[in-house]
VOPAGU-2260 file (C-alpha; in pm, 1 decimal, decimal comma):
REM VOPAGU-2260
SITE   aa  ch    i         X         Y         Z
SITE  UNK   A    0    5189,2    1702,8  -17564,4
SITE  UNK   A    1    5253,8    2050,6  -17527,5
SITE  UNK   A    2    5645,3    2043,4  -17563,2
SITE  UNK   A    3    5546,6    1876,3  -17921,4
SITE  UNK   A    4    5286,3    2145,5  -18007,3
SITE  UNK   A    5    5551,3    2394,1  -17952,3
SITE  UNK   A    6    5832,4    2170,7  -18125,7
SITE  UNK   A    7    5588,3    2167,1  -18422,3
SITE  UNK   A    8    5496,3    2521,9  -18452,6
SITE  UNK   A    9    5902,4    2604,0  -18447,0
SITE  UNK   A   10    5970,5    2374,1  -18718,0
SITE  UNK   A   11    5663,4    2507,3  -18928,0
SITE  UNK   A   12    5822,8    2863,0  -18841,4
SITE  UNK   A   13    6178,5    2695,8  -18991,5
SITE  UNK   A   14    6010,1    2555,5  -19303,5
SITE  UNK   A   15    5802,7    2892,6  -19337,2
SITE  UNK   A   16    6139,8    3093,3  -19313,6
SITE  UNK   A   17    6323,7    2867,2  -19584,7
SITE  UNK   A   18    6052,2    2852,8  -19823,7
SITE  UNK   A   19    6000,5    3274,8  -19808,5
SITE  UNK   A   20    6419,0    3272,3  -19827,8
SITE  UNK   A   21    6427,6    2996,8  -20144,7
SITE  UNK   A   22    6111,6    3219,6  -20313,2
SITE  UNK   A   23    6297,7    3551,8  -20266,0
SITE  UNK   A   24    6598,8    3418,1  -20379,2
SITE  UNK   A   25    6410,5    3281,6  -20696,7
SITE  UNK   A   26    6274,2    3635,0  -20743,9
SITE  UNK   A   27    6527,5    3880,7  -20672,4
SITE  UNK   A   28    6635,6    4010,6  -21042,7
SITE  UNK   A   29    6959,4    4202,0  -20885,3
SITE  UNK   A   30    7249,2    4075,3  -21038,8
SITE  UNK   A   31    7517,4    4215,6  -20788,8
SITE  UNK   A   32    7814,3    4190,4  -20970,4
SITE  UNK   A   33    8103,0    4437,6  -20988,9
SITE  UNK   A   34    8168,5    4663,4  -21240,7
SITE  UNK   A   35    8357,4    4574,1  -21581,7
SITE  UNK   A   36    8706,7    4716,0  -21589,1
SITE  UNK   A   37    8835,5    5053,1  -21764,2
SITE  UNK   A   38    8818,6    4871,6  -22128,7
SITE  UNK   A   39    9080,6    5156,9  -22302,6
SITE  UNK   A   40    9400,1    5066,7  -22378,8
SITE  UNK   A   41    9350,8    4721,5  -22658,0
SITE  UNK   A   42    9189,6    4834,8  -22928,1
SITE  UNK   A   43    9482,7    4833,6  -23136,9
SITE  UNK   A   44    9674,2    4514,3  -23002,5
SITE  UNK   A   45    9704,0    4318,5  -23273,1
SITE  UNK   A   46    9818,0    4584,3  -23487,3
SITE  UNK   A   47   10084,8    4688,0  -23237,3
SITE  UNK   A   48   10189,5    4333,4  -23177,8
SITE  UNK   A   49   10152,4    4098,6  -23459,1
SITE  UNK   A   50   10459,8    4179,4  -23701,2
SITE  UNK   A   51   10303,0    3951,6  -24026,7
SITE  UNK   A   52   10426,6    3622,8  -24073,2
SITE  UNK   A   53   10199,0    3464,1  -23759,8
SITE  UNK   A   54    9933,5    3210,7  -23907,2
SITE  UNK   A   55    9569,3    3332,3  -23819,5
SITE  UNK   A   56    9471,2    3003,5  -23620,7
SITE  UNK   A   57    9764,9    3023,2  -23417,4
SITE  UNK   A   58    9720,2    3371,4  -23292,3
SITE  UNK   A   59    9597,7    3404,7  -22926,6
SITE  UNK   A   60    9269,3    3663,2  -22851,9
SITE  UNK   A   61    9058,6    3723,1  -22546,8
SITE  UNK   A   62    8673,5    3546,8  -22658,0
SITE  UNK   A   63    8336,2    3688,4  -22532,2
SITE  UNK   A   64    8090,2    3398,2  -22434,0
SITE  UNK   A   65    7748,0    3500,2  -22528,6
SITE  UNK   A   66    7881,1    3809,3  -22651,9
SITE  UNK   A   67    7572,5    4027,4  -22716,1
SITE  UNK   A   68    7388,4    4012,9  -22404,9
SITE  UNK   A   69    7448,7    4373,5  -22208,2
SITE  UNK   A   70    7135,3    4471,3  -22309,0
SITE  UNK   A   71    6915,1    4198,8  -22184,0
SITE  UNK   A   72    6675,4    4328,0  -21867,2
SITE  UNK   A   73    6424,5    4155,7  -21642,6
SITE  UNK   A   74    6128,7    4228,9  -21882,1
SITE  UNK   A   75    6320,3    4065,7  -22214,2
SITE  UNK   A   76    6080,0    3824,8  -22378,2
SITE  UNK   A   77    6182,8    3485,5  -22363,0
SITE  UNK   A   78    6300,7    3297,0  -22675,9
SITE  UNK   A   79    6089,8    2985,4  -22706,0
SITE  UNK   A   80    6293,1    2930,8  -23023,9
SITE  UNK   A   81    6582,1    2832,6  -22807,1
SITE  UNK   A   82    6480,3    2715,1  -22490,1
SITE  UNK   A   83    6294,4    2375,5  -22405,6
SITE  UNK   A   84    6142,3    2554,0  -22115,2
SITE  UNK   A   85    5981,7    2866,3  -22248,0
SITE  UNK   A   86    5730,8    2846,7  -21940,0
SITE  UNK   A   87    6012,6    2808,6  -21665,3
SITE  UNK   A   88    6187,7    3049,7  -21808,2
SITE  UNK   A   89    5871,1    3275,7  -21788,7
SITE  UNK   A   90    5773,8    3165,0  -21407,8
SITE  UNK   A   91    6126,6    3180,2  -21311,8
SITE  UNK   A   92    6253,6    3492,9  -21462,1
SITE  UNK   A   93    6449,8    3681,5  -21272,3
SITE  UNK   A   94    6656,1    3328,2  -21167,9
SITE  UNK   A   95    6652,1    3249,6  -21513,2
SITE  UNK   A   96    6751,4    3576,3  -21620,6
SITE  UNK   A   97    7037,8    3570,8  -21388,6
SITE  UNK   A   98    7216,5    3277,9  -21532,9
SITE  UNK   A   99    7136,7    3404,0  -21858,7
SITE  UNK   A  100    7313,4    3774,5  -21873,2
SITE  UNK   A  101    7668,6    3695,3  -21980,4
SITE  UNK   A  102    7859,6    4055,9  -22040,5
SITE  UNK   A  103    7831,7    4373,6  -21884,8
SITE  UNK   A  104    8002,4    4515,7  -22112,0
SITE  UNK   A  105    7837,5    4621,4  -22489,4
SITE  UNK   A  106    8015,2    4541,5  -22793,3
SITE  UNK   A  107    8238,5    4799,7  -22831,7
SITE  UNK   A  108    8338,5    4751,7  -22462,8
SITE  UNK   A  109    8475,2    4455,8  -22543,4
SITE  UNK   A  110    8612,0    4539,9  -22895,5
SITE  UNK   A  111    8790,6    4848,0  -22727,6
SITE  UNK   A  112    8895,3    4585,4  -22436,8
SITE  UNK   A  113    9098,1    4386,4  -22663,0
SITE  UNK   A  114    8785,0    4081,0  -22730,3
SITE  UNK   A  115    8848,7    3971,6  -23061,2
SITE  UNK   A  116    8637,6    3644,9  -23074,8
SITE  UNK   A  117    8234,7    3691,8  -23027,2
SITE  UNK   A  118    8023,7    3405,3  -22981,9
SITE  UNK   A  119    7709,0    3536,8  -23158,4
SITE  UNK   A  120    7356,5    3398,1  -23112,8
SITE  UNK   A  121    7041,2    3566,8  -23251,3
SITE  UNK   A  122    6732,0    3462,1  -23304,7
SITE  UNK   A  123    6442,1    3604,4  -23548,1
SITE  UNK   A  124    6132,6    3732,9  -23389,8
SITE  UNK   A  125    5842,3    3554,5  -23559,3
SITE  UNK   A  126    5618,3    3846,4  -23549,5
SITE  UNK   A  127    5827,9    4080,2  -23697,6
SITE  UNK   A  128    6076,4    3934,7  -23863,8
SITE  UNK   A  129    6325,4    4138,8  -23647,6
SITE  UNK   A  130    6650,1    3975,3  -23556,4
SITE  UNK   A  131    6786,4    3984,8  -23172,4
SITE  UNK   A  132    7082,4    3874,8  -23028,8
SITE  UNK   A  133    6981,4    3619,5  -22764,8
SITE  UNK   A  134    7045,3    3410,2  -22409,0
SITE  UNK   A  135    6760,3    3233,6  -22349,8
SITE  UNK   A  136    6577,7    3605,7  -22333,3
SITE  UNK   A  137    6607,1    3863,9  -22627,8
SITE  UNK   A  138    6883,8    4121,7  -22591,6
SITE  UNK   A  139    6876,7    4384,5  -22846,5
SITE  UNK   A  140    6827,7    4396,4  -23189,0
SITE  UNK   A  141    7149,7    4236,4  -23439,9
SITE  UNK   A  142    7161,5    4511,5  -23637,3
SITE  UNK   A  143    7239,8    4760,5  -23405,2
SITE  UNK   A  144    7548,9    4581,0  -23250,0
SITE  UNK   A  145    7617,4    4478,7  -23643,1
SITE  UNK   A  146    7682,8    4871,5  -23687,1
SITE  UNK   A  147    7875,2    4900,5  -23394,8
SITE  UNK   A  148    8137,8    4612,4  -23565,9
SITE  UNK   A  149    8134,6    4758,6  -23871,7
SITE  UNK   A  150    8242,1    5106,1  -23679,9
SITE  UNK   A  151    8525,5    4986,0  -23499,4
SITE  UNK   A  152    8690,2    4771,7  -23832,1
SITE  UNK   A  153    8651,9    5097,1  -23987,3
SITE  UNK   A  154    8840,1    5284,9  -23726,3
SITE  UNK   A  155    9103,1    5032,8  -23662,4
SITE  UNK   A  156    9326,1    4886,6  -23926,8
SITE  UNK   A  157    9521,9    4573,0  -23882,0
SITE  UNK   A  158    9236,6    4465,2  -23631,3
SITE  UNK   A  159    9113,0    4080,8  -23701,8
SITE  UNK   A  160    8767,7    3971,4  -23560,1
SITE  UNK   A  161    8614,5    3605,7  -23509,5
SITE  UNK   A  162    8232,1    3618,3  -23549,4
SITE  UNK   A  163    8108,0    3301,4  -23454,0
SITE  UNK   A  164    7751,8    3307,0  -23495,3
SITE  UNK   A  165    7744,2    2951,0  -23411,8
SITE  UNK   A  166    7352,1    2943,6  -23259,8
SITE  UNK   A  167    7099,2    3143,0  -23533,3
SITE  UNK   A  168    6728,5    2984,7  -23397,7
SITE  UNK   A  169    6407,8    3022,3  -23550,6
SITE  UNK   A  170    6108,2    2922,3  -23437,3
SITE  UNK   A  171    5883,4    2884,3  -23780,7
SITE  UNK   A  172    6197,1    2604,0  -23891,1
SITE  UNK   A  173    6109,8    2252,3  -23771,4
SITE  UNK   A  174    6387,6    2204,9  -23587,5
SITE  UNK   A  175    6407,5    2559,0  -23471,1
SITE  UNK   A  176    6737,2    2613,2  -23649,4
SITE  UNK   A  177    6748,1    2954,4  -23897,6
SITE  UNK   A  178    6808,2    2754,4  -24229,7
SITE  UNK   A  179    6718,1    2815,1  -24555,8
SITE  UNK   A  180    6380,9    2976,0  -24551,3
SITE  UNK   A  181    6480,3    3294,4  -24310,5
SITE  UNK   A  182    6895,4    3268,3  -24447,8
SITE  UNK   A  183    6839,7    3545,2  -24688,0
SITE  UNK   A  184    6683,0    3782,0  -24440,3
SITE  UNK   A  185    6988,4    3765,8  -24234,1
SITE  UNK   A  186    7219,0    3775,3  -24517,7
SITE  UNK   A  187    7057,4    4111,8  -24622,7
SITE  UNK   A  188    7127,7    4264,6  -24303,7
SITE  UNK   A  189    7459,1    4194,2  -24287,5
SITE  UNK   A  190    7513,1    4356,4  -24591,8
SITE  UNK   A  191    7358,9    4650,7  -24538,3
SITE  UNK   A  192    7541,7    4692,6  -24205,1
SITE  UNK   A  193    7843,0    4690,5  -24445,4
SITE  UNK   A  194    8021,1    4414,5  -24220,7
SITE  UNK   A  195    8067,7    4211,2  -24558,8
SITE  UNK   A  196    8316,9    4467,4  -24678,3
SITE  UNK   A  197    8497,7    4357,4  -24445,7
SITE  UNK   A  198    8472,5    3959,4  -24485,2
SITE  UNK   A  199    8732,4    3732,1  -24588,1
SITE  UNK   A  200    8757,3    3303,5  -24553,9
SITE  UNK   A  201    9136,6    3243,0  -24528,0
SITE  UNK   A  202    9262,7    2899,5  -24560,9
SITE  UNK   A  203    9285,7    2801,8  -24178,8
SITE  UNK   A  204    9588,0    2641,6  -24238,5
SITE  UNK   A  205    9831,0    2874,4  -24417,8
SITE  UNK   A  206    9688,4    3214,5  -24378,8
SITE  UNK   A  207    9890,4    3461,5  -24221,3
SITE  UNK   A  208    9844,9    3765,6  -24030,4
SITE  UNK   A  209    9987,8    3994,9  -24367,2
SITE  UNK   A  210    9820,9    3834,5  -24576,7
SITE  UNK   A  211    9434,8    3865,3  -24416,2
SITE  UNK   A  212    9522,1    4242,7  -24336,9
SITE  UNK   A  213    9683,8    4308,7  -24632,1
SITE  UNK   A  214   10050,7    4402,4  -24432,2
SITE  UNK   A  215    9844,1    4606,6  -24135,3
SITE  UNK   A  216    9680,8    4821,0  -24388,8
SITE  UNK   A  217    9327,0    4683,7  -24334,5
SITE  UNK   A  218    9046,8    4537,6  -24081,8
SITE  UNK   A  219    8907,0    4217,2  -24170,8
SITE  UNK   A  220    8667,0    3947,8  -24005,2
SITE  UNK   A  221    8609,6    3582,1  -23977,2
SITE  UNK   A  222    8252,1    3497,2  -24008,7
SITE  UNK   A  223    8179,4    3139,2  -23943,4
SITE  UNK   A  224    7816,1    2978,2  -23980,1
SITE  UNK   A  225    7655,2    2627,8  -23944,3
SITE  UNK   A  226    7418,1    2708,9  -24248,3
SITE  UNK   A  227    7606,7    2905,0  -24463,8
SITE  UNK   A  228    7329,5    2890,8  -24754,2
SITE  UNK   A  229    7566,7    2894,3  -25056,4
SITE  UNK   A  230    7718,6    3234,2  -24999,6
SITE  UNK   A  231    8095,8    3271,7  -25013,7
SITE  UNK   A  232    8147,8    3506,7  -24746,5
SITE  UNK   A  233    8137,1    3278,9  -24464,9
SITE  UNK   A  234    8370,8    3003,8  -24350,1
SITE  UNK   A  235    8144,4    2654,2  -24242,6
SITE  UNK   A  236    8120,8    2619,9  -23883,4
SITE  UNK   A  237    8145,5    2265,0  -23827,8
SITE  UNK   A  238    8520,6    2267,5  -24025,5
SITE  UNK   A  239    8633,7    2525,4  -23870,1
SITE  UNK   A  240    8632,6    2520,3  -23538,2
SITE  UNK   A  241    8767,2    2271,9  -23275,6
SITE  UNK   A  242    8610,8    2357,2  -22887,4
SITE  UNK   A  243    8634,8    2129,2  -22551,3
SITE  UNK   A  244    8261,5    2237,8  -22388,8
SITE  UNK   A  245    8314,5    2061,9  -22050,7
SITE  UNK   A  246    7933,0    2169,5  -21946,2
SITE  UNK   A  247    8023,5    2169,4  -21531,2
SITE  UNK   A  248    7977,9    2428,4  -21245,0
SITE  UNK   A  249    8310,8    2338,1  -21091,3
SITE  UNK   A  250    8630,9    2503,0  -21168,0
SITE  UNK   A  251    8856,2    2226,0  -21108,5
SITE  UNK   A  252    8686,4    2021,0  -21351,0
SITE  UNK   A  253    8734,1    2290,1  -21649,4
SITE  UNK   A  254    9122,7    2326,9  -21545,0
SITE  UNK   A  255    9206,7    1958,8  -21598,7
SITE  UNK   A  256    8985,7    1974,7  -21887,9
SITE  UNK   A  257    9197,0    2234,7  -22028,1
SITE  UNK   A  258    9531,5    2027,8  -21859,3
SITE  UNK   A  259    9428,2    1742,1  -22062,3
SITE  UNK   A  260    9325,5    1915,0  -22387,0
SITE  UNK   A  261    9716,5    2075,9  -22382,3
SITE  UNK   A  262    9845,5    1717,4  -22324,7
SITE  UNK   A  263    9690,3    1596,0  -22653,8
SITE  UNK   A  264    9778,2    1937,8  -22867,7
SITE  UNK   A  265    9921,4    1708,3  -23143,5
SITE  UNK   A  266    9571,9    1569,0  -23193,1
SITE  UNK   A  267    9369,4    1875,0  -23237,1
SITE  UNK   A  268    9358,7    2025,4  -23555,9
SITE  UNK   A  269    9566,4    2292,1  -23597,1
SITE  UNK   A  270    9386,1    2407,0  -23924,8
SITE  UNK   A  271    9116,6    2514,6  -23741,6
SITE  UNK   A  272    9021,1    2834,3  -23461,2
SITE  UNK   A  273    9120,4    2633,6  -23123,7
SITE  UNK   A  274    8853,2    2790,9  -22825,4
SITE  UNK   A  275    8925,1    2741,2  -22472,0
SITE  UNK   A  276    8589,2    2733,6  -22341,9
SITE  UNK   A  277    8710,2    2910,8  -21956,4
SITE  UNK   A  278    8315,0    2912,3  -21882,2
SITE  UNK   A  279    8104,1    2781,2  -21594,2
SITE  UNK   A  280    7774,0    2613,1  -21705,2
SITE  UNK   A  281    7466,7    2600,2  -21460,0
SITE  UNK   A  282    7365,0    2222,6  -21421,4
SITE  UNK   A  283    7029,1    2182,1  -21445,5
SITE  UNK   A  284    6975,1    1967,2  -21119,6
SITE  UNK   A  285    6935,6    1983,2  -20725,8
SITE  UNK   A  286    7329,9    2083,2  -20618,7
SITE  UNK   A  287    7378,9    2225,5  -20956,2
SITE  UNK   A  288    7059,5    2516,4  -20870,9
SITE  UNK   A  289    7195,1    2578,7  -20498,1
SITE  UNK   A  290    7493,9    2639,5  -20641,8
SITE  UNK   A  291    7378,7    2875,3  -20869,8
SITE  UNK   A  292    7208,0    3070,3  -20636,7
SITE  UNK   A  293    7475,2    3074,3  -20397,4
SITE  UNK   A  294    7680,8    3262,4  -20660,3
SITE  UNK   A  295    7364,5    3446,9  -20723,0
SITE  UNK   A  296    7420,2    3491,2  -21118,8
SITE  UNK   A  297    7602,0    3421,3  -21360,2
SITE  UNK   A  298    7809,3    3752,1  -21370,4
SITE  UNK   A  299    7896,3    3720,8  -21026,7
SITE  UNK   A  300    8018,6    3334,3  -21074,3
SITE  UNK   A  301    8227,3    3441,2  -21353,3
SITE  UNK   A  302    8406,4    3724,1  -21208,1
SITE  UNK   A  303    8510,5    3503,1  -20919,1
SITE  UNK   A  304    8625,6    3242,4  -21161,0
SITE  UNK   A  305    8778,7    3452,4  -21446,2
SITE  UNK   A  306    9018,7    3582,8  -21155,8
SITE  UNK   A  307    9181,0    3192,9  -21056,2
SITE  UNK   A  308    9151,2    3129,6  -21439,4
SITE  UNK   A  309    9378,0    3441,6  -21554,8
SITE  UNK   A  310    9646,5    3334,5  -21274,8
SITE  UNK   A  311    9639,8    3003,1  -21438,5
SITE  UNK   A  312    9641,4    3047,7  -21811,7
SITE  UNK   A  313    9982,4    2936,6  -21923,2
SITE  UNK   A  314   10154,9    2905,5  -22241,4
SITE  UNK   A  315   10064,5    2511,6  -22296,5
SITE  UNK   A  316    9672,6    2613,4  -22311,4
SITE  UNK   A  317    9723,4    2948,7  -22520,3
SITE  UNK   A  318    9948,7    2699,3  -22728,1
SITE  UNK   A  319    9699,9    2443,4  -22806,7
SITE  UNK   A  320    9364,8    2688,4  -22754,2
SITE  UNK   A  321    9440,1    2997,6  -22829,9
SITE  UNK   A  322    9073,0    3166,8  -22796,0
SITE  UNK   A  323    9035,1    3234,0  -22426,4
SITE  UNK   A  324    8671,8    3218,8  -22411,1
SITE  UNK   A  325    8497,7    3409,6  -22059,1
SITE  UNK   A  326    8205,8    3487,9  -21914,3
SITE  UNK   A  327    8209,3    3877,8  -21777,4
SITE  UNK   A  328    8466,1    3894,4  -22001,2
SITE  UNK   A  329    8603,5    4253,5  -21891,2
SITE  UNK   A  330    8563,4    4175,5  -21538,3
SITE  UNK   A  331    8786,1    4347,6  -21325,0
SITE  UNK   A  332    8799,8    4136,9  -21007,7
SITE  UNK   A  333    9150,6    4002,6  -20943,1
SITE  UNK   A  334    9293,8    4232,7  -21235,5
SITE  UNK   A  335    9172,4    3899,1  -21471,2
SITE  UNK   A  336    9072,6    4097,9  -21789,2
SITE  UNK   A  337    9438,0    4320,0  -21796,4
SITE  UNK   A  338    9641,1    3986,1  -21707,3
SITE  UNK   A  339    9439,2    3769,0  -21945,6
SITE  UNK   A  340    9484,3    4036,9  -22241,2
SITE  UNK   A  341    9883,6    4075,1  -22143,6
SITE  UNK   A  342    9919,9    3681,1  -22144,9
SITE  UNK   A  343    9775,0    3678,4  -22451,0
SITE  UNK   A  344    9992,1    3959,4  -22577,8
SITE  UNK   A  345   10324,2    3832,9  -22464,4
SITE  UNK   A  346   10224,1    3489,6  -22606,0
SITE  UNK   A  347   10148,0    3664,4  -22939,3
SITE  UNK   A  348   10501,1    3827,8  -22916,9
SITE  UNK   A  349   10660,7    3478,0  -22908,0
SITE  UNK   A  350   10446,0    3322,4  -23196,0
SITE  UNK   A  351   10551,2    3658,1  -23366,3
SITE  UNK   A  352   10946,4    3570,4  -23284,3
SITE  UNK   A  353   10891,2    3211,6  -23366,5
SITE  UNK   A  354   10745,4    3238,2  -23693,4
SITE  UNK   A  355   11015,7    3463,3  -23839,4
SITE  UNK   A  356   11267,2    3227,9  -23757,3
């Protein structure tokens, strides 16, 4: 009797000990992930590279998944216009905020790193009408990253950028999707932030670099919406884009994705932006949560991967997807961000070779 008192106590002890370790390691908010690398150097690129005859949806660019996050903290109000959670999110935070926080880096990190593709999500703040870009939690407000855009097209000529604002959520819609009733507001702001000036919607299909920079001498962008509400300075989402989301934790998985995607190139449509989605997505059950917190965030999961994922890209993927979408996208670990951004550019020097032929 008394050797199972004791045996008893020890394993309440044990049980004790992994429920305080699970609770802690819901509740930490540190994300403990390295630094992003030195991002000088590619800010001009694709002006120093691309010689003019290279069709836009063939051209190769480093993509920033969940772009607009760096500014999202522990106390960022959660966006019950795009979760279906809002009170998990809330109990959970700082695990939910962990696998939420996609970039280190701000915008014009990553525009100075050489990111030309930015998956954009926002949402509009129903008590103030505000717009913020968003991950689940609010990051900062669109229109100051809108001004940081327009600031870097201005400075740099011959520049291309894909703005892929391919979530805009709102919580007043019924189906929580920013359609007509809000579409003006956000229209208006991306005027003012003069981004517009800068807005073309090339034929996907025969546009060329010279033509959408007008021979080098200009900056232009892509904008591509799901609800485009009429206006011609957008390109529809759903026709122009073609994306593989393989929605799995494991590494493996996304490479043979990606294997297999090359294999059927001839199938995809080359008329369209091609994305390599080169992302690791949480799975929302038992081994897919003790494997997120075993890689403790999201940042820290990605800078791992993004270093066996730069060793691997190879010309068949940049051939048949030539966004190379990441998480921590100017993650230093394993040199990934300079060897991704100097695959891309040698791959862009042989489209460039090829196409004058």
């Amino acid at each position: 009797m008394r050797m199972l008192k004791r045996t008893l106590k020890i394993a309440a002890v044990i049980l004790l000990a992994l429920f305080l370790l699970l609770a802690l390691a819901l509740e930490l908010p540190f994300l403990w992930a390295g630094d992003s690398a030195d991002a000088t150097g590619y800010a001009d690129w694709m002006s120093r590279t691309l010689t003019g005859p290279e069709r836009l949806a063939d051209i190769a660019m480093l993509g920033a998944h969940d772009a607009l996050t760096a500014d999202m903290e522990l106390s960022s109000r959660v966006d019950e216009a795009s979760v279906a959670s809002p009170f998990q999110l809330g109990i959970c935070k700082s695990l939910g905020y962990r696998q939420s926080k996609t970039q280190l880096a701000g915008v014009s990190g990553l525009l100075e790193g050489g990111v030309r593709y930015l998956d954009i999500r926002v949402t509009r703040d129903p008590d103030t009408g505000t717009f913020y870009t968003v991950h689940n939690y609010y990051s900062a407000p669109l229109a100051q990253y809108l001004d940081e855009i327009t600031d870097f097209l201005a400075r740099h000529p011959g520049e291309i950028l894909v703005l892929d604002f391919q979530h805009c959520y709102d919580v007043s819609a019924p189906d929580g999707r920013l359609g007509e009733t809000h579409f003006e507001e956000l229209y208006a702001l991306l005027l003012k932030s003069g981004l517009l000036d800068y807005a073309c919607t090339p034929a996907l299909d025969t546009a060329v670099y010279a033509e959408v920079t007008e021979n080098g001498s200009r900056a232009a962008c892509v904008i591509l919406m799901k609800y485009t509400g009429g206006r011609t300075e957008f390109l529809d989402y759903e026709t122009s884009i073609e994306s593989d989301w393989f929605n799995t934790d494991s590494p493996e998985t996304i490479f043979t994705g990606l294997d297999a995607a090359a294999a059927r190139q001839d199938g995809m449509d080359a008329g369209r932006f091609r994305v390599q989605q080169g992302v690791l997505t949480m799975q929302a059950n038992l081994p897919g949560i003790f494997n997120a917190l075993g890689s403790w965030s999201l940042l820290r999961r990605a800078e791992a991967f993004n270093a066996d994922y730069a060793q691997r890209q190879n010309e068949a993927w940049l051939r048949a997807m030539p966004i190379v979408m990441t998480d921590h996208t100017l993650s230093g670990k394993g040199g990934a961000h300079a060897l991704l951004m100097e695959k891309i550019i040698a791959y862009n020097k042989t489209l460039a070779s090829a196409a004058q032929e």
